[in-house]
C-alpha positions as CSV (number, residue, x, y, z in Angstrom):
1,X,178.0,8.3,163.4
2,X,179.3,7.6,159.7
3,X,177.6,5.4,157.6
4,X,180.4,2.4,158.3
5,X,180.2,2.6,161.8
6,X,176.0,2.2,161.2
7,X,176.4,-0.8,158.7
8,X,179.1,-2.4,161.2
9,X,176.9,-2.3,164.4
10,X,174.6,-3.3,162.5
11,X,175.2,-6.2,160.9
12,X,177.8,-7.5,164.0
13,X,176.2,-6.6,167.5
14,X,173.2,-8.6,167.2
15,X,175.2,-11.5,169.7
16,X,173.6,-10.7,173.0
17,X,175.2,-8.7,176.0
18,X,175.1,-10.6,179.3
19,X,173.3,-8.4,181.7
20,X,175.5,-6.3,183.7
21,X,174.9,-8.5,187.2
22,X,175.9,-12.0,185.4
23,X,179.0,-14.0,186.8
24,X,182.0,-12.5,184.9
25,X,184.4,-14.2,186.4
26,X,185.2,-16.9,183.8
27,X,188.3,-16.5,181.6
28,X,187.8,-15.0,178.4
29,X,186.1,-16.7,175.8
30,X,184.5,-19.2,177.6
31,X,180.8,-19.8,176.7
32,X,178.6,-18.3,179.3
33,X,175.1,-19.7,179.9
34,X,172.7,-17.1,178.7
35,X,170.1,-15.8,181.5
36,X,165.6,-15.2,180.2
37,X,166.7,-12.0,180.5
38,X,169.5,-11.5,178.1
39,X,167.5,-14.1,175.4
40,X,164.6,-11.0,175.4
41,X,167.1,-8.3,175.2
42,X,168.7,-10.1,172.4
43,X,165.5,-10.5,170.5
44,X,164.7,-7.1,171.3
45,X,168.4,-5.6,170.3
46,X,167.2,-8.0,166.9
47,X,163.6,-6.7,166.0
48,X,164.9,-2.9,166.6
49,X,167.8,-3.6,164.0
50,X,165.0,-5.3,161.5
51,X,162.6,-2.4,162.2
52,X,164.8,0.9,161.7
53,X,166.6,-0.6,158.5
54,X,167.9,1.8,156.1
55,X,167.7,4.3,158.6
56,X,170.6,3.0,160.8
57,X,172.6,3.3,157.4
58,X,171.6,6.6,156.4
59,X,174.8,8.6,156.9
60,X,172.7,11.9,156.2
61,X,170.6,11.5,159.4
62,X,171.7,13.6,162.2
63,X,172.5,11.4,165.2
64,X,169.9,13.6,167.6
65,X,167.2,12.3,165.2
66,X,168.7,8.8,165.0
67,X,168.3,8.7,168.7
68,X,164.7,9.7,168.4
69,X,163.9,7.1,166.1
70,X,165.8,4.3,168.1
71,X,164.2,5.3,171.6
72,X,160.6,5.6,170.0
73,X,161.0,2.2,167.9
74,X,163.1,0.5,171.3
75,X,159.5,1.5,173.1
76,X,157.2,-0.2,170.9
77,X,159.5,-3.5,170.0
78,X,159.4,-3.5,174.1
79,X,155.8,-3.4,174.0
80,X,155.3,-6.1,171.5
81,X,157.8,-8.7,173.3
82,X,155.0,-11.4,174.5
83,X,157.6,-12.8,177.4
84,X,156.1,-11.1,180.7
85,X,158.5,-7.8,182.2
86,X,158.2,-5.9,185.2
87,X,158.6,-1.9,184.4
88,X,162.2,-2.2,185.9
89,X,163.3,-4.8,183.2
90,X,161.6,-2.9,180.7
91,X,163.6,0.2,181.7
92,X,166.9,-1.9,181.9
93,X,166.3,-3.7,178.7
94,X,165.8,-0.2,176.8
95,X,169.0,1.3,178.5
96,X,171.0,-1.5,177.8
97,X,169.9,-1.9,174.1
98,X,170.0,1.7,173.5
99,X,173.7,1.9,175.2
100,X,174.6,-0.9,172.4
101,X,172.6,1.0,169.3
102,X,174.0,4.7,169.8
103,X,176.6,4.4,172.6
104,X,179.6,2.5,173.9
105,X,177.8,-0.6,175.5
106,X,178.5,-1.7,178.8
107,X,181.0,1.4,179.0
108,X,178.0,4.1,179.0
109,X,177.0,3.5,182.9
110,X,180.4,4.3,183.8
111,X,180.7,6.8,181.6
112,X,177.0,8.5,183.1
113,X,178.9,8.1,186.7
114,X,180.7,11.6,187.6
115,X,181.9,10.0,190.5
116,X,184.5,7.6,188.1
117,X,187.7,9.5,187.0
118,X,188.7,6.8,185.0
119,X,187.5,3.6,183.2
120,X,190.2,0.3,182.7
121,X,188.9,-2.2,180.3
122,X,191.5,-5.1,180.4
123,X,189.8,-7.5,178.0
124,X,186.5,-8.5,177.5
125,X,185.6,-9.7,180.6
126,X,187.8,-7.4,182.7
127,X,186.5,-3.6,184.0
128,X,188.1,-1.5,186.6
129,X,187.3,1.8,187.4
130,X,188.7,4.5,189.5
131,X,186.9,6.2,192.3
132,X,188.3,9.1,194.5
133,X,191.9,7.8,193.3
134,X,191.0,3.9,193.9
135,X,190.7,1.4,192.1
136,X,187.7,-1.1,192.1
137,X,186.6,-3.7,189.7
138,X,183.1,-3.4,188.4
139,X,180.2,-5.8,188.1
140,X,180.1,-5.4,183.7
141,X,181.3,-6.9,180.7
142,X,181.3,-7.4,176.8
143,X,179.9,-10.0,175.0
144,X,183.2,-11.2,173.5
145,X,186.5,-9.7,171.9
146,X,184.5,-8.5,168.8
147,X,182.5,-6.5,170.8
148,X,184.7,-4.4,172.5
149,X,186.7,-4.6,168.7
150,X,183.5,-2.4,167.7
151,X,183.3,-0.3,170.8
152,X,187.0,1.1,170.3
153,X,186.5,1.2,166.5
154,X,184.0,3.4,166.9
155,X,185.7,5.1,169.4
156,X,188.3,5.9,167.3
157,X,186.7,6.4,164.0
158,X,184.6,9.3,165.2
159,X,188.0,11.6,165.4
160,X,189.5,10.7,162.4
161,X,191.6,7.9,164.0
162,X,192.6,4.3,163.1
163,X,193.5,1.0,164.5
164,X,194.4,-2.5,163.3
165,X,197.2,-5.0,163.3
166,X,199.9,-2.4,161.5
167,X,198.7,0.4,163.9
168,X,197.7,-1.3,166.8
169,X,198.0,1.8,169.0
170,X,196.1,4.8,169.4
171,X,195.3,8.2,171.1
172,X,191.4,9.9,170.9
173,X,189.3,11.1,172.7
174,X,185.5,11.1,173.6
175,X,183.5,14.1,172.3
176,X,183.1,15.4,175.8
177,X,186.5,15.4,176.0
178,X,187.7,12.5,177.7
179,X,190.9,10.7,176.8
180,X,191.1,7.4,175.5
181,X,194.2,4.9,174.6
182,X,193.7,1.5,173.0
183,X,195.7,-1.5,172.3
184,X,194.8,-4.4,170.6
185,X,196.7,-7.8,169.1
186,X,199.8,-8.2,168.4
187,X,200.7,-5.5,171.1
188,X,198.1,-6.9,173.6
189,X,198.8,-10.3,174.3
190,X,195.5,-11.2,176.6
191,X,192.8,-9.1,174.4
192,X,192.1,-5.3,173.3
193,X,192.8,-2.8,176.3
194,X,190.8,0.3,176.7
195,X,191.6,3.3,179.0
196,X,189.2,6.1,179.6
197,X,190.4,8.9,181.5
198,X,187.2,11.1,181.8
199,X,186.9,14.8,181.9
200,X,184.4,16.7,184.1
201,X,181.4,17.9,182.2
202,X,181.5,20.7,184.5
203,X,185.4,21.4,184.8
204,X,187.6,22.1,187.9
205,X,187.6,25.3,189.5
206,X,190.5,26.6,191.7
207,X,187.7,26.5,194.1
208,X,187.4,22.7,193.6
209,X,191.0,22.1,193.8
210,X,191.2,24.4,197.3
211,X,188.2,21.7,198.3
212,X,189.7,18.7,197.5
213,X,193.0,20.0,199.0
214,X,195.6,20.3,196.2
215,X,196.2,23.5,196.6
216,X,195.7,26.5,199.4
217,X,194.2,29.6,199.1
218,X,197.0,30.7,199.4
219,X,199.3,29.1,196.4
220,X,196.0,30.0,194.8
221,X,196.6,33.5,195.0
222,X,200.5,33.0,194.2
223,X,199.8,31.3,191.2
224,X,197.2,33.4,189.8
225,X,200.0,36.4,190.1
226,X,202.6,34.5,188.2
227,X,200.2,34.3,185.4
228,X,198.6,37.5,185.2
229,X,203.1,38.4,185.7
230,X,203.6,36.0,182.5
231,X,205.9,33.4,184.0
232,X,206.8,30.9,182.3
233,X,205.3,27.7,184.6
234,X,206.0,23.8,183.8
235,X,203.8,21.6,185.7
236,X,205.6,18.3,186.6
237,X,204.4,14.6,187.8
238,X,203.6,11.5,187.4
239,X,200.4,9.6,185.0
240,X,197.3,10.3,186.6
241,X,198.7,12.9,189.1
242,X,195.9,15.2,188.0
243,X,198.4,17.5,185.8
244,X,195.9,18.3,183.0
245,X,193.3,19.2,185.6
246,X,195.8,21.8,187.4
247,X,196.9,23.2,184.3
248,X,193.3,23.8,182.7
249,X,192.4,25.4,186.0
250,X,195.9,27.6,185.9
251,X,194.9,28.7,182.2
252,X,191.7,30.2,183.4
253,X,193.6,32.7,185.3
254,X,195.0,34.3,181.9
255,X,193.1,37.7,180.7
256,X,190.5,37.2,178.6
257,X,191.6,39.7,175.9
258,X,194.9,37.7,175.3
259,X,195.1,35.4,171.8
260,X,195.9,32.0,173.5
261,X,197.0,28.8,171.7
262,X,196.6,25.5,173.2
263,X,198.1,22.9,171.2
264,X,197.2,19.2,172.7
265,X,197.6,15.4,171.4
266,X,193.9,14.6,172.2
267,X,192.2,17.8,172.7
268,X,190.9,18.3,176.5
269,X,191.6,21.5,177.8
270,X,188.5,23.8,178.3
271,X,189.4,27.2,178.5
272,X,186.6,29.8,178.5
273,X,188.3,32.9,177.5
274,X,187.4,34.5,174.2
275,X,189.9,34.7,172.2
276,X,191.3,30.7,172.5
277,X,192.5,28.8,169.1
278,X,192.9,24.7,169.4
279,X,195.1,22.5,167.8
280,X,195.7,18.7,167.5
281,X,198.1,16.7,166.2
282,X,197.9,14.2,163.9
283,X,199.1,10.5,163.6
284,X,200.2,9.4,160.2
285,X,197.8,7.8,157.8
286,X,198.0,3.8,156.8
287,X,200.5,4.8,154.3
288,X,202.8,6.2,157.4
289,X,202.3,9.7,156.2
290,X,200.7,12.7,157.1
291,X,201.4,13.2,160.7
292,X,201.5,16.5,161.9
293,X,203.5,16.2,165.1
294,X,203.2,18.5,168.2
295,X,206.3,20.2,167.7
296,X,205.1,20.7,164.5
297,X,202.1,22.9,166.1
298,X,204.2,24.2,168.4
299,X,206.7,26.3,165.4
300,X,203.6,26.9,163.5
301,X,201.8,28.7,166.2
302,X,204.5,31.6,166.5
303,X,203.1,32.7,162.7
304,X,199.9,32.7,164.4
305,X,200.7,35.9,166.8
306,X,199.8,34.4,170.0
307,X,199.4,36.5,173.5
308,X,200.5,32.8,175.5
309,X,200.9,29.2,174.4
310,X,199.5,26.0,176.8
311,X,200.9,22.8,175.6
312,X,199.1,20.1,176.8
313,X,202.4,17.8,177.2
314,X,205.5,17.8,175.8
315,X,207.7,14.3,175.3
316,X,210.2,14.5,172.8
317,X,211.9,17.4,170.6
318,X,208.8,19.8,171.0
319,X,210.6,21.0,174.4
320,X,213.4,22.6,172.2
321,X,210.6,24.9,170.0
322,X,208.7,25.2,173.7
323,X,211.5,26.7,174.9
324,X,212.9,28.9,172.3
325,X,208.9,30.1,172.1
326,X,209.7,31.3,175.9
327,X,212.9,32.7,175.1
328,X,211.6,34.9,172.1
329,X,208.9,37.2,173.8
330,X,205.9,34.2,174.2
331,X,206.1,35.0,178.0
332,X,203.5,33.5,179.7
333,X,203.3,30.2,178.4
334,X,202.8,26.9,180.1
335,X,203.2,23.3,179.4
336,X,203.1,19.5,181.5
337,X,206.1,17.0,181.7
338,X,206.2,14.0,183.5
339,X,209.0,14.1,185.9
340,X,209.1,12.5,189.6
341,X,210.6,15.8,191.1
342,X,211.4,19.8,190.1
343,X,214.9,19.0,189.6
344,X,214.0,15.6,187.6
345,X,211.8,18.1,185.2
346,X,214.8,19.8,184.3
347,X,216.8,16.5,183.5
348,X,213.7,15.5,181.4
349,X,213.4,18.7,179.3
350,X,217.4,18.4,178.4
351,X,217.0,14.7,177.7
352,X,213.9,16.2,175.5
353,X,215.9,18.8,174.0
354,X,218.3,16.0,172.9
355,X,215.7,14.0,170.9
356,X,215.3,17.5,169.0
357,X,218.3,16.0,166.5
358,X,220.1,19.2,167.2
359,X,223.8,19.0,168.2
360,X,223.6,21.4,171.3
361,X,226.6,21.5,174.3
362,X,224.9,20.3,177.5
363,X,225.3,23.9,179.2
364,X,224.0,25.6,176.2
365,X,220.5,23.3,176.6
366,X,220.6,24.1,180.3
367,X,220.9,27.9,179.8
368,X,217.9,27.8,177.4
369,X,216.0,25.9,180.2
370,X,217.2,28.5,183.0
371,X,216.3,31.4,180.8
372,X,213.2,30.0,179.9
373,X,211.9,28.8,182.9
374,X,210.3,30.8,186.0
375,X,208.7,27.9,188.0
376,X,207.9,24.5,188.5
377,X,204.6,22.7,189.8
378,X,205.0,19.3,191.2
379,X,202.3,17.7,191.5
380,X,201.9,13.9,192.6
381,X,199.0,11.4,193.7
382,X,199.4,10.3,197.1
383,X,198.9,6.7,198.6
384,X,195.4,7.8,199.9
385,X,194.7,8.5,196.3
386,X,194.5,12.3,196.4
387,X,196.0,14.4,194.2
388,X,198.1,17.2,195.6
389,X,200.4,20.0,194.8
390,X,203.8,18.8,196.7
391,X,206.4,21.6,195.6
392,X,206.6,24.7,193.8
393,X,210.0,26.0,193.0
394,X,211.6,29.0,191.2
395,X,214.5,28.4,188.5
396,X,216.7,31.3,189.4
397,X,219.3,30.7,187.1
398,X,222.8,28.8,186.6
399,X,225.5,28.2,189.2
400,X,228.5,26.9,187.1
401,X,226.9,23.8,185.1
402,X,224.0,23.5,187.3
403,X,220.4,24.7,187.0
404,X,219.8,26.5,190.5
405,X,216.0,26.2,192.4
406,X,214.7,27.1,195.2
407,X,211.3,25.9,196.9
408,X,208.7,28.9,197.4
409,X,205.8,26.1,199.0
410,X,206.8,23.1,199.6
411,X,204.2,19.8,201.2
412,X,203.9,19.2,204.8
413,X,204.4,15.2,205.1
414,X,205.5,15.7,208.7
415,X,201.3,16.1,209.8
416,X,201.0,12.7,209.3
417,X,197.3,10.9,208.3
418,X,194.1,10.8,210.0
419,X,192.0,7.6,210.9
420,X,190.9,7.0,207.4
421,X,194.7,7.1,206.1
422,X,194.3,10.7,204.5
423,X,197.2,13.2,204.9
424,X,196.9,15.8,207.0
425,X,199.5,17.8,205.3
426,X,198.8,20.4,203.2
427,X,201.3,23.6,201.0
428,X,203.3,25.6,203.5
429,X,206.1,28.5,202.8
430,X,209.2,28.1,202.8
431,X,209.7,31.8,204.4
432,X,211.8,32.4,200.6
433,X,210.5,35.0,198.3
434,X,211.0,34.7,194.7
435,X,213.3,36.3,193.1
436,X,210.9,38.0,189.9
437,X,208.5,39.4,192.8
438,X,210.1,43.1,191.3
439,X,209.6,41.7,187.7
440,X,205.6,41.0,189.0
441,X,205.6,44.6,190.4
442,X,206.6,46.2,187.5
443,X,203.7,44.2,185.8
444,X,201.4,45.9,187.9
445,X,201.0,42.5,190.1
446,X,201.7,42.8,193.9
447,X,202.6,39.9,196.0
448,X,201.8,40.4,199.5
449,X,204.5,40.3,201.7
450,X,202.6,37.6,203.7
451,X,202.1,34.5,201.2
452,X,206.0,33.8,201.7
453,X,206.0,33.8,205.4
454,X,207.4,30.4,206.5
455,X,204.7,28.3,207.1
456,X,202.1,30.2,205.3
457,X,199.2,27.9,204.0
């Protein structure tokens, strides 16, 4: 934690947190009636900051041995309070103090909790949280606006990041990876919003997605040939459809002596191969310059002699250097757009294309596209709130004007749900074989005959 952050917490988070069962249900900055229990904390949260001194402001001490010193000072201000506890509000009192001291304040329960995929702050006194793809709100709040001010700032300040009235919005990330987007004042009209979308500690296996039913063992076994075959593979959905997830646990099917570039806006992928290099861009500094772009990574990264390139997304003119990248011997490479459909992944990466500022004829774009491309994940989050691989489909080239696919597995809607509203459905064939099976062959990759039967799962 730098040396601002330290003087800011400080010197500003003395005001008490209500306790994390108090009625939150008043609007926002209404005065809430303060509890025994959050007048010790607060006294508490006080004679710790009085106690450690200097130290909290020491930006040489490492933050392991600032969280000695607070947890071994926390006990013995504890000790000293004269108001009567029972061990469990001891405990509490220490958690919740120490969340506020070295952590992210009423955020760090939820942030302990690997069963929450995502953490929705909207406002002060607003927290939802989704669970197994549903949302529920949660019984936790922040002191005020200025608290949860501090919370993203130092959030924020921790990559390098900034945020205030003339930049009011902001990509970061946690340092165990998890993504984060803020938005304060002007933009937010009812108070700063928070968005934590958290990454396992312990990341995905294909094994985990077979288990949770996104994909079969089958399209398992498919997909892991098209990557060890080099195709090209664009994985397509919605927000939250669980894209990043798929394409981290696609990635670890690349061969560990290959020189891989992943090139991100908030680093989050966690590959495990050797030889991996990671790059993130950059947002422009408070004089609006500086910002190293992702299409900027993507052109420098060719100088960098890379075996395959993973791009965490692409949104704008990045898809024209993604695509030449493919074009020009970087087989192999993989990359996330959102896109509703295979064929509206297409439309997207031409409207992309577009934003490049280059003056390209429609068909030229689409044979860049076509000759880039080998397949297409779509992926989507149902109404039951799973996540699941719905189509995959080969580009196989132009017809005329028109980008031509075909669907190798496509999702089974027809097996309906079971009595607690899951779908039954899961990836089936389509009885179609794609057409660079002989391209795999040559590779030294064999397809069995028997994943494309129609039906297959």
């Amino acid at each position: 934690m730098s040396l601002a952050d330290r003087l800011d917490l400080a010197r500003r988070s003395s005001e008490p947190t209500p306790a994390a069962g108090a009625d939150h249900g008043q609007a926002t900055g209404r005065r809430r009636a303060i509890d025994p229990f959050s007048k010790v904390k607060g006294r508490v949260h006080q004679a710790l900051i009085e106690s450690l001194g200097p130290r909290l402001y020491d930006p040489h001490l490492p933050e392991a041995e600032l969280a000695a010193q607070v947890r071994q000072t926390l006990q013995e201000t504890i000790d000293a309070e004269q108001t009567p506890l029972s061990h469990a509000d001891r405990t509490r009192i220490a958690q919740e103090v120490s969340d506020e001291i070295l952590g992210h304040g009423p955020l760090e329960p939820l942030l302990r909790d690997p069963e929450i995929t995502e953490i929705m702050v909207n406002g002060a006194d607003s927290i939802y949280v989704e669970r197994a793809g549903k949302l529920y709100p949660v019984d936790a709040h922040f002191s005020g606006e200025p608290h949860l001010r501090r919370v993203i700032d130092k959030i924020v300040g921790r990559v390098g990041r900034r945020i205030d009235e003339a930049s009011p919005l902001v990509d970061a990330r946690l340092p165990d990876g998890s993504r984060v987007n803020a938005v304060i004042a002007p933009v937010a009209l009812d108070g700063a919003v928070l968005t934590i979308r958290k990454f396992a500690a312990d990341p995905f296996t294909d094994a985990d997605l077979i288990a949770f039913g996104t994909l079969s063992p089958t399209v398992r076994d498919f997909l892991k040939a098209c990557v060890l075959g080099r195709r090209n593979i664009v994985i397509s959905g919605g927000t939250g459809s669980g894209k990043t997830t798929t394409l981290n646990v696609i990635s670890s099917f690349i061969p560990t002596d290959e020189r891989i570039v992943t090139i991100e806006d908030a680093a989050e992928l966690q590959l495990h191969q050797d030889h991996v290099l990671r790059l993130e861009s950059r947002p422009a500094n408070i004089e609006g310059k500086g910002m190293i772009a992702i299409r900027d990574l993507v052109r420098n990264s060719l100088r960098m002699r890379p075996d395959r390139i993973v791009v965490g997304e692409v949104r704008d003119g990045a898809a024209l250097d993604m695509l030449q990248a493919m074009n020009t011997g970087h087989d192999g490479s993989i990359t996330t757009v959102h896109a509703n459909s295979p064929r509206d992944s297409l439309s997207r990466l031409e409207t992309m294309v577009l934003m490049a500022g280059v003056d390209l004829p429609v068909r030229a774009i689409r044979e860049q596209v076509a000759g880039a491309l080998d397949l297409i994940i779509q992926q989507a989050r149902l109404k039951d709130g799973s996540r699941r691989i719905t189509a995959i489909s080969e580009v196989v080239g132009m017809e005329g004007e028109v980008i031509t696919l075909q669907d190798i597995f496509t999702f089974d809607f027809s097996a309906g749900r079971d009595e607690q509203g899951r779908f039954r459905g899961q990836l089936v064939g389509t009885g179609l074989r794609p057409r660079f099976t002989q391209d795999l062959a040559d590779l030294g990759v064999e397809l069995s005959p028997a994943l494309f039967t129609f039906g297959a799962r």
